[in-house]
C-alpha positions in Angstrom: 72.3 68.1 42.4 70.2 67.9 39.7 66.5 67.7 38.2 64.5 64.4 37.4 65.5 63.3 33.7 69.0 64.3 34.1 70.2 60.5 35.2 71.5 61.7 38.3 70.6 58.4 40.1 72.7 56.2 36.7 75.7 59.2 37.1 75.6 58.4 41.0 76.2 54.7 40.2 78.5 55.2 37.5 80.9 57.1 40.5 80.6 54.1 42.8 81.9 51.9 40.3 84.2 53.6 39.4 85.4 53.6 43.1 85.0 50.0 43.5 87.1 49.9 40.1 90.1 51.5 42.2 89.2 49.3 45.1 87.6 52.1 47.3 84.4 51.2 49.0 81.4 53.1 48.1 77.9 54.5 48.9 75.1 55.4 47.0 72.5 57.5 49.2 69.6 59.2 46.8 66.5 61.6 47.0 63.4 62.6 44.9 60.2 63.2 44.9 57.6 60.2 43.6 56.3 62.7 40.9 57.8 61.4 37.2 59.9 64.0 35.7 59.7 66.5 37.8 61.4 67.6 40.7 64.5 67.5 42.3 66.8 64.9 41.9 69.8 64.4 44.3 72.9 61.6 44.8 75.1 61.4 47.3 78.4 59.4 47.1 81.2 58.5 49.6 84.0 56.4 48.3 86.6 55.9 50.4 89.3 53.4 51.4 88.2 52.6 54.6 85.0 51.0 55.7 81.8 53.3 55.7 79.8 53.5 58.8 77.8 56.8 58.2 76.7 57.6 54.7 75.6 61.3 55.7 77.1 64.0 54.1 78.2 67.4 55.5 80.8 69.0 54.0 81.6 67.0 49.9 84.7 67.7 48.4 82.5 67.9 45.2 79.2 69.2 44.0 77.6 68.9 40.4 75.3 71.5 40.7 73.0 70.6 37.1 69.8 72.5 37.7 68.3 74.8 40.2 65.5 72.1 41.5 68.8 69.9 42.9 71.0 73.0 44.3 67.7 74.4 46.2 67.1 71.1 48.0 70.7 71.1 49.2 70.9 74.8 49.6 72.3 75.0 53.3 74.8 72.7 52.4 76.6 75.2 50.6 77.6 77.4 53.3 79.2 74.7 54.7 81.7 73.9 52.1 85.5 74.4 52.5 87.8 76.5 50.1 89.4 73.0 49.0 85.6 71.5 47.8 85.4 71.8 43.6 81.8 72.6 42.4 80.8 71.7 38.7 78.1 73.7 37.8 76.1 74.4 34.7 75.9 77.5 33.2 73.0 79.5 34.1 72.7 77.5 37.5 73.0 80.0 40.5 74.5 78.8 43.4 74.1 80.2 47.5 77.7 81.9 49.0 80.0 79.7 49.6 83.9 79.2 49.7 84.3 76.5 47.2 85.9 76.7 43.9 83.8 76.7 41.1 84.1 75.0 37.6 81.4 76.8 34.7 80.5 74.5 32.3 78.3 75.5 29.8 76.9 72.0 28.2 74.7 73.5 26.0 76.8 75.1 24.0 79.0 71.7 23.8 75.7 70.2 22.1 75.2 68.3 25.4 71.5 67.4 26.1 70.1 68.0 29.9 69.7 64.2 30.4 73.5 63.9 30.0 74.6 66.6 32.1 75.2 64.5 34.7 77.1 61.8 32.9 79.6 65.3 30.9 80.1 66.7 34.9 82.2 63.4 35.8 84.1 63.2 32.6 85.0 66.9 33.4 85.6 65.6 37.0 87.6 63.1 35.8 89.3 65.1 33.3 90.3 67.4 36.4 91.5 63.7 37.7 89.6 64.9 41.1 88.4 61.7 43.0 88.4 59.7 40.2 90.4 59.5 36.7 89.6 58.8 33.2 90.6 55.4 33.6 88.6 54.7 36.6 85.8 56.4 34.8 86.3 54.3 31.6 86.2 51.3 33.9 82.1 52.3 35.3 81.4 52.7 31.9 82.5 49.7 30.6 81.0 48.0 33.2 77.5 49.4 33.3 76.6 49.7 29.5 76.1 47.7 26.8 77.8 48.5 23.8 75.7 50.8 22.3 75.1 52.3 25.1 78.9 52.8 26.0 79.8 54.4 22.7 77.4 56.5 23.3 78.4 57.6 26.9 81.9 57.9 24.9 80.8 60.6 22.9 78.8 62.8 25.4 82.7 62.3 27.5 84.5 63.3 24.1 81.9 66.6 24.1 82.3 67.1 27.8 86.3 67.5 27.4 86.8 69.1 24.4 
C-alpha cells in the first residue's frame, strides 16, 4: 500500500517471481488512479501452491503499508486482519486498529529514498523469511534486472537489513 512513484506495481512483480522461483503460482492484481505521480498506488499478491481461482483479497497475511495515500484506499481492510498477519510499515505512516503485528521501519533514516521503499519492505520481509526468503528474493531480482540495475536493487536490500 503505497503512493505513485514508490514502484509498488515493479515490488508487486518482483514478489510473484519470486513465488514462481519456489514453484508457487502467483497473482498480480493492481490499483491507481490515471493521474502521473500522484495518488494511491496499491498491489495485491497471492502466491500459493495450489491453483488460484479468486484473486480477491480479504484478510493478507502481509501488508507494506509505505505511505498514507495506499493505507487510506485499503483502510477497511485493516479491521479485518488476524493477530498472525505481519504489517511493514514506514515510519510516520499511521495505520487504522487492527490486530496484526506490526514491523516499524524507518527507511529514511537507513538513507532509503521513497521510490525504493517498496523494493527495502520485501528484503525486510524476506529477511523475517515470511512468505518468501532471501534466496527466493535474490532469484526475482536476478531475473527482472539488468545488471546495473540488480546491483543496484542489491544495495537498497543491504540498507534495508542492516
Amino acid at each position: 500500500l503505497g503512493s505513485a512513484g514508490q514502484r509498488i506495481i515493479t515490488a508487486g512483480e518482483l514478489l510473484c517471481l519470486a513465488g514462481a522461483s519456489a514453484g508457487c503460482k502467483a497473482t498480480q492484481k493492481n490499483d491507481y488512479p490515471i493521474t502521473v505521480m500522484r495518488g494511491h498506488s496499491v498491489s495485491e499478491i497471492i502466491l500459493s501452491d495450489d491453483e488460484i481461482d479468486y484473486t480477491g483479497i480479504e484478510n493478507p497475511s502481509v501488508v507494506a503499508a509505505l505511505a498514507p495515500e495506499g493505507v487510506s484506499r485499503r483502510k477497511k481492510m485493516f479491521a479485518g486482519l488476524s493477530k498472525e498477519s505481519v504489517i511493514i510499515k514506514a515510519a510516520g505512516v499511521e495505520l487504522p486498529p487492527c490486530q496484526a503485528a506490526v514491523i516499524a521501519v524507518d527507511f529514511k533514516s537507513k538513507k532509503i529514498r521513497s521510490q525504493d521503499y517498496a523494493l527495502a519492505a520485501l528484503a525486510v520481509l524476506a529477511q523475517q523469511d515470511r512468505i518468501l526468503n532471501m534466496d527466493m528474493f535474490h532469484s526475482a531480482l536476478k531475473h527482472r534486472f539488468n545488471m546495473p540495475t540488480y546491483e543496484t536493487a542489491l544495495s537498497v536490500v543491504e540498507k534495508a537489513v542492516t
